[in-house]
N, C-alpha and C positions, 0 to 999 in steps of 0.2 A: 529540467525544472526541479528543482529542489526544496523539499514542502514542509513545512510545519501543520499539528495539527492546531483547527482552530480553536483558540484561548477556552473556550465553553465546550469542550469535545474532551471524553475521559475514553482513555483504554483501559481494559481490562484483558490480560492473560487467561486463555482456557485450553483445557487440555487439544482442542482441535484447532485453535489458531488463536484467535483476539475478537471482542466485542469492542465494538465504538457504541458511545451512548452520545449523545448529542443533547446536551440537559437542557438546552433553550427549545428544542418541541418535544423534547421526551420518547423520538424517536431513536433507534439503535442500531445497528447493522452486525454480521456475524463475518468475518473473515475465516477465509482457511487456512492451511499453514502457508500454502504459496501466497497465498496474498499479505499473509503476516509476513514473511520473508522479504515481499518486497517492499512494503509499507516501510517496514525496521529500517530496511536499506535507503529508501529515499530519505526517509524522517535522521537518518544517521551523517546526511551529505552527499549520497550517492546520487548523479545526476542520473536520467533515467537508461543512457545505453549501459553506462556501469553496473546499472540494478539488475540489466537484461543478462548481461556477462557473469555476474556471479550467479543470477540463477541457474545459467547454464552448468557453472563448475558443479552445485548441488543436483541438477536434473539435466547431466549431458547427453541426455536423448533429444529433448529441447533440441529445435532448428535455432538458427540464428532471428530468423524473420519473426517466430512464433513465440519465441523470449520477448522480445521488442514489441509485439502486440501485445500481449500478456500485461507489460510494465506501463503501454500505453494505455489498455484497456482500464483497467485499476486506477490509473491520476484520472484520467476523463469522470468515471465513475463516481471515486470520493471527491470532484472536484462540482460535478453536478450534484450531491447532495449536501453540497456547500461543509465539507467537515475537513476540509483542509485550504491551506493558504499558502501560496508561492513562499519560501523563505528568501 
């Protein structure tokens, strides 16, 4: 699945990863850098085994299984707090 974020959802770059603000309830959320790593990656085209794979080359301690949770944990997540949309 490959995601855009939602029209009304602003990123912000910060020294520890990214802030999403979601301006239609004025709620926010803090990423870390793995999670900005994978976000970048999906929001760039990266379907999600691919986002697992490159995490792995940046953090190859990474299992193969726990990459792939990881990539899956994060869409499920911003996908329940409605701030991103299937592209």
């Amino acid at each position: 699945m490959k995601l855009l974020l939602r029209h009304d959802v602003c990123a912000t770059d910060t020294e520890d990863g990214m802030v999403l603000l979601d301006e239609a309830s004025g709620r926010y959320w803090q990423l870390n850098n793995t999670a900005t790593f994978i976000l970048r990656a999906l929001l760039g085209g990266s379907a999600p085994d691919d986002s697992a794979h490159r995490l792995r080359e940046v953090h190859p301690h990474l299992s193969a299984e726990r990459a792939a949770n990881d990539v899956a944990a994060l869409i499920t997540a911003l996908s329940d707090a409605r701030l991103v949309v299937p592209k």
